[in-house]
N, C-alpha and C positions, 0 to 999 in steps of 0.2 A: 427967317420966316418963310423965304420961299420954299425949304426942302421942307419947313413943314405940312405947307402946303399942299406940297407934290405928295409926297407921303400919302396925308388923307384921304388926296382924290385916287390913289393906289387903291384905299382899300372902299373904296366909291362913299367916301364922306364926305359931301361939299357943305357943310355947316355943322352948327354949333348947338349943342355938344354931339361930341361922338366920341367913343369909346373903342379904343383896340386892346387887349390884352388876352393871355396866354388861362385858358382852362384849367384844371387840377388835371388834364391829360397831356396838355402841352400842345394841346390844339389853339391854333388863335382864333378868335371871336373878334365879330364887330358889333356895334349898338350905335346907330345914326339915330341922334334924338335922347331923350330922356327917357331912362329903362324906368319900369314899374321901381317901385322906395324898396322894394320886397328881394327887387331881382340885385340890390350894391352891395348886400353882405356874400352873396356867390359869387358876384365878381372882382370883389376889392378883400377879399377875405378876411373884412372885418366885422367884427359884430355888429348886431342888430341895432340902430340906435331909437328911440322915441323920439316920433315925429309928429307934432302937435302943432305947426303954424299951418293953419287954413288953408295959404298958398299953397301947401303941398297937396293937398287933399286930390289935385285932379291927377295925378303919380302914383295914388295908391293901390 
């Protein structure tokens, strides 16, 4: 748990959620916090899903 820790604060993410991964350039990306609902299928490269609980609504 610790190195993941170390990790995080690497890529200066001290909480929860935060996001590292690799571009379609191969550039890395960081996201500290909850990316817009809009911004997961260009990052996780997967399709679009319907998002209809309320709770998400302040993410859109």
């Amino acid at each position: 748990m610790r190195a993941n820790n170390d990790l995080m604060r690497k890529f200066g993410l001290m909480g929860t959620p935060g996001m590292v991964w690799r571009d379609g350039e191969g550039n890395i990306q960081v996201q500290a916090g909850m990316p817009r609902l809009s911004r997961l299928p260009q990052i996780t490269g997967l399709p679009e899903q319907k998002q209809d609980n309320p709770a998400l609504e302040k993410f859109r």
